[in-house]
N, CA, C and O atoms as a GROMACS GRO file, in nm:
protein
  220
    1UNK      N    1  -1.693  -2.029   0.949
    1UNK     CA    2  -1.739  -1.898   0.905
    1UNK      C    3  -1.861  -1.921   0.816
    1UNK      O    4  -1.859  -2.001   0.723
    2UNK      N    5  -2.003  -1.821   0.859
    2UNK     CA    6  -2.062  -1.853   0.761
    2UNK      C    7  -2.077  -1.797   0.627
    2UNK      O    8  -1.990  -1.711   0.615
    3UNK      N    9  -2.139  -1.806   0.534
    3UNK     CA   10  -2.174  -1.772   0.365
    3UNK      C   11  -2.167  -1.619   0.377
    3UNK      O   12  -2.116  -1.545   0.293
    4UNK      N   13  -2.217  -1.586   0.478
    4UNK     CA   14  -2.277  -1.419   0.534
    4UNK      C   15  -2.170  -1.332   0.572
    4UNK      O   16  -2.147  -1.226   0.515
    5UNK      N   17  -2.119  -1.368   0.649
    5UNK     CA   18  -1.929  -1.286   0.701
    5UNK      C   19  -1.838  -1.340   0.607
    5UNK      O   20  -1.731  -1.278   0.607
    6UNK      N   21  -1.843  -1.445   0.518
    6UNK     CA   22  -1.713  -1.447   0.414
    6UNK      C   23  -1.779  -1.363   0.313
    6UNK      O   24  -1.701  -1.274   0.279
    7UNK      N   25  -1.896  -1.356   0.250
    7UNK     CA   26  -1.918  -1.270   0.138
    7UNK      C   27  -1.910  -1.084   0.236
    7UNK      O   28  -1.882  -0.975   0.187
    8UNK      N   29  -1.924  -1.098   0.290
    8UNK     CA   30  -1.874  -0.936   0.356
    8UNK      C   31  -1.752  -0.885   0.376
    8UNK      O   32  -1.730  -0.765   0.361
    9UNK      N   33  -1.626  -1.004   0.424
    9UNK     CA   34  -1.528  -1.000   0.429
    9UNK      C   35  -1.481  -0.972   0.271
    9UNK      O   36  -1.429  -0.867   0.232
   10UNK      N   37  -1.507  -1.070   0.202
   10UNK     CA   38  -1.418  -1.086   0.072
   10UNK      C   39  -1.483  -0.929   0.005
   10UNK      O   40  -1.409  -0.856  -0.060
   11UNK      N   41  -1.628  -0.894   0.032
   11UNK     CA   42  -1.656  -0.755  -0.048
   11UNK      C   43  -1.520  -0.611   0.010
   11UNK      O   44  -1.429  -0.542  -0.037
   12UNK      N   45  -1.588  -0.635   0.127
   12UNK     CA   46  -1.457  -0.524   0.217
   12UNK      C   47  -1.282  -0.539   0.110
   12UNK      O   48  -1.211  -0.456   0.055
   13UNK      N   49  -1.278  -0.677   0.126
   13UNK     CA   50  -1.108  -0.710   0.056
   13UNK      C   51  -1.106  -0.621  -0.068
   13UNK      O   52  -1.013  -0.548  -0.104
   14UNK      N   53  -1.240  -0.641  -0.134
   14UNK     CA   54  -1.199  -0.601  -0.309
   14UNK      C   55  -1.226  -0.432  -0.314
   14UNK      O   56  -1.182  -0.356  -0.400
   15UNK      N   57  -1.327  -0.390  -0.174
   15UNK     CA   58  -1.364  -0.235  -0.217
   15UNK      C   59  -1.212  -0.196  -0.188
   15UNK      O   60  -1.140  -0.154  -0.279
   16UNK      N   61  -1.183  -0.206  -0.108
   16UNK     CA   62  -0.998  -0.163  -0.065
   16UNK      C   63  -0.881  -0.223  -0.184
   16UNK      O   64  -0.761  -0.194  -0.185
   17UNK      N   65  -0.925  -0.280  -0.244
   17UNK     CA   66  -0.834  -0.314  -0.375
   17UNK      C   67  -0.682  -0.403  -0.299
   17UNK      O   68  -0.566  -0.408  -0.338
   18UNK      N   69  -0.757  -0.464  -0.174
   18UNK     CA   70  -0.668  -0.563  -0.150
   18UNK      C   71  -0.648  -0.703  -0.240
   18UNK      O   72  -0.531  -0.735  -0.262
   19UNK      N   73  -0.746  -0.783  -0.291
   19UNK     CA   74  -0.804  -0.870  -0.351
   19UNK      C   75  -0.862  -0.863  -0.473
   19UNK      O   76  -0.948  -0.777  -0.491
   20UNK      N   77  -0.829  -0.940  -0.563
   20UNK     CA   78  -0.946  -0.965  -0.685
   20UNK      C   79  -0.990  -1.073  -0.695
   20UNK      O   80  -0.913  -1.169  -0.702
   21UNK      N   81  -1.118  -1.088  -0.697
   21UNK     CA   82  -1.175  -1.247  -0.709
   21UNK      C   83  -1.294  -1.239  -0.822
   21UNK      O   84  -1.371  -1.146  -0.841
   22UNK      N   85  -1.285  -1.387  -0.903
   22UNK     CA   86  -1.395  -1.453  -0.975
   22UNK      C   87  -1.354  -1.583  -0.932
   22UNK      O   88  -1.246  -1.641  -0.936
   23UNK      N   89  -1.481  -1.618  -0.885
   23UNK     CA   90  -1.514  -1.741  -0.842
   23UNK      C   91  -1.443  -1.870  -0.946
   23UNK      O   92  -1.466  -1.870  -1.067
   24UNK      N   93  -1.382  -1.944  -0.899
   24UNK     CA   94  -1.304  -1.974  -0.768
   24UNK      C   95  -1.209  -1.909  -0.738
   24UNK      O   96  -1.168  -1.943  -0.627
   25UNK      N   97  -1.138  -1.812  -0.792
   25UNK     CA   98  -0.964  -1.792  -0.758
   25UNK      C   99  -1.006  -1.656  -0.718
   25UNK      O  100  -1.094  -1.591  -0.774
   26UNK      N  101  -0.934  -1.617  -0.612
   26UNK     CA  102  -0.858  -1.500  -0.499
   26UNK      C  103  -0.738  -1.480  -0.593
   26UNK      O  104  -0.671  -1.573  -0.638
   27UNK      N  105  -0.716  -1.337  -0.620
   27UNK     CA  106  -0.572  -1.334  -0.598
   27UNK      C  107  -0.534  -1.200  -0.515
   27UNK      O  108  -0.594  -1.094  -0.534
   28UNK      N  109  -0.466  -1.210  -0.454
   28UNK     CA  110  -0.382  -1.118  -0.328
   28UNK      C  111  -0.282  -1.018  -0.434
   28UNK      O  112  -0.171  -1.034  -0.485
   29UNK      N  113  -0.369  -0.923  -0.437
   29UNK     CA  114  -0.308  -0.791  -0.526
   29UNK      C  115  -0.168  -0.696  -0.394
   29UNK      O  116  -0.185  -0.655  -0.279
   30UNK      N  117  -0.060  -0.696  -0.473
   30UNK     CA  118   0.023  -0.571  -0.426
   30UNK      C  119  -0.050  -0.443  -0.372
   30UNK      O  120  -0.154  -0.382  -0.397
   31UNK      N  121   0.098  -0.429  -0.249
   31UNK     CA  122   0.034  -0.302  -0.190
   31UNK      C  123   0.136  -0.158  -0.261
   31UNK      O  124   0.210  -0.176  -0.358
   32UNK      N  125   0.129  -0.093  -0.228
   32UNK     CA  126   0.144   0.044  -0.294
   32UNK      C  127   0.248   0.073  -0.246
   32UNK      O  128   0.225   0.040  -0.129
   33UNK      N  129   0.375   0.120  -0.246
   33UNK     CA  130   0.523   0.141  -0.136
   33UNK      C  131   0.450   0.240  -0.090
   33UNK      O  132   0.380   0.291  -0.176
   34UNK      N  133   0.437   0.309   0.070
   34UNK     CA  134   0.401   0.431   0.139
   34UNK      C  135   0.546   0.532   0.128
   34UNK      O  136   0.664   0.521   0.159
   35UNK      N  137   0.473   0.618   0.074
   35UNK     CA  138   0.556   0.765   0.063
   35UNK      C  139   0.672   0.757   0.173
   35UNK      O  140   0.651   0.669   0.256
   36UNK      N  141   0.763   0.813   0.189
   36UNK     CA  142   0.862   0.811   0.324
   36UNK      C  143   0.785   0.941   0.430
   36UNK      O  144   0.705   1.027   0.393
   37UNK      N  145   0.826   0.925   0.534
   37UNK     CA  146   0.800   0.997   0.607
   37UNK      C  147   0.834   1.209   0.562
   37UNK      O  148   0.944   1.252   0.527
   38UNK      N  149   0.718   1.290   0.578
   38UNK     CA  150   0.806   1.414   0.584
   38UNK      C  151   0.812   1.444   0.748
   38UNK      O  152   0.746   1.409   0.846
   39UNK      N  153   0.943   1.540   0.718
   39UNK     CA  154   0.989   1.578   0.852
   39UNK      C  155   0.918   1.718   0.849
   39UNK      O  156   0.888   1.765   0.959
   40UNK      N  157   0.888   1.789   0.735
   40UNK     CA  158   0.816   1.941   0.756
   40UNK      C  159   0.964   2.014   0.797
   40UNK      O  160   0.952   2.113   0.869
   41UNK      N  161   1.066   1.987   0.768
   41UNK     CA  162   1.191   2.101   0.732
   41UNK      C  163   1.230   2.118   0.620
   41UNK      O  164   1.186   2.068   0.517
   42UNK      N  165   1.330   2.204   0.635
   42UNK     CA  166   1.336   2.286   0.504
   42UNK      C  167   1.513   2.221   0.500
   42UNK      O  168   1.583   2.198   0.599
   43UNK      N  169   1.554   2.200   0.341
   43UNK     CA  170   1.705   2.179   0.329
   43UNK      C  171   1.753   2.267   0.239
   43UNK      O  172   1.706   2.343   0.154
   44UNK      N  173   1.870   2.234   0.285
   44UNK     CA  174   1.978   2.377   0.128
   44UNK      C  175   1.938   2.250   0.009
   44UNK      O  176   1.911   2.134   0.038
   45UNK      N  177   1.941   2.304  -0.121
   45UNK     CA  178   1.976   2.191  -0.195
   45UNK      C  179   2.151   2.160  -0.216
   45UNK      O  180   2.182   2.062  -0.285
   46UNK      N  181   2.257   2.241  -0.158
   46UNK     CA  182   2.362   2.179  -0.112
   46UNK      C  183   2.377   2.064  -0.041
   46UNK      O  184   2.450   1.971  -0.076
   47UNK      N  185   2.294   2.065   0.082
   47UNK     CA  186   2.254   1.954   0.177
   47UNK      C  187   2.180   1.801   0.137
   47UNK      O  188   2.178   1.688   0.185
   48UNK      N  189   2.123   1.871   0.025
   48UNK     CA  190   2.034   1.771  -0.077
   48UNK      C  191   2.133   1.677  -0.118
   48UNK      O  192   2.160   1.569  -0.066
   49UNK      N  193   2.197   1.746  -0.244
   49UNK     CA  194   2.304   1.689  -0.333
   49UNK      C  195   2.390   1.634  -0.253
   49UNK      O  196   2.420   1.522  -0.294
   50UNK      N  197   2.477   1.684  -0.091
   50UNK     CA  198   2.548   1.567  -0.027
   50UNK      C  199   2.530   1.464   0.006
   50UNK      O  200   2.618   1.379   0.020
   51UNK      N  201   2.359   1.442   0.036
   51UNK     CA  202   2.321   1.345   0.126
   51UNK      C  203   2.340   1.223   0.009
   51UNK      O  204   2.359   1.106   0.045
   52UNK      N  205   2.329   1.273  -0.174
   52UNK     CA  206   2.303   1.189  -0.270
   52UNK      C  207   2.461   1.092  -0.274
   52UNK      O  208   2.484   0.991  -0.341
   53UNK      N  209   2.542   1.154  -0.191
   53UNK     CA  210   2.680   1.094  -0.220
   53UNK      C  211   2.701   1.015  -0.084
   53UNK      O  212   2.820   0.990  -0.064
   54UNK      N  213   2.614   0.968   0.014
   54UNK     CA  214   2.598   0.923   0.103
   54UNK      C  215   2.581   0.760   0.069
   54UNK      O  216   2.495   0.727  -0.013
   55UNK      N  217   2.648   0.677   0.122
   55UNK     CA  218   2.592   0.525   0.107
   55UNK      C  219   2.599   0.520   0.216
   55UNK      O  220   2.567   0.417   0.274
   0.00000   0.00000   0.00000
């Protein structure tokens, strides 16, 4: 790889806040947990509170 696509690569890494680097050390930053899915329905909060007694 040359000087030219790793300094583009590693810029891309840090604008996305995948990466933090000062020369020499990388470090590989955490990703964010993604929200759960919505389904776009509606619940009782009866239905709510059962599901909480659910294992």
């Amino acid at each position: 790889m040359d000087q030219h696509v790793l300094n583009k690569a590693r810029s891309g890494l840090i604008k996305n806040s995948l990466i933090a680097w000062q020369k020499p050390v990388y470090q590989v930053l955490s990703l964010e947990p993604q929200a759960p899915d919505r389904t776009g329905s509606f619940m009782s909060l009866g239905d709510i509170l059962a599901m909480g007694g659910e294992k």
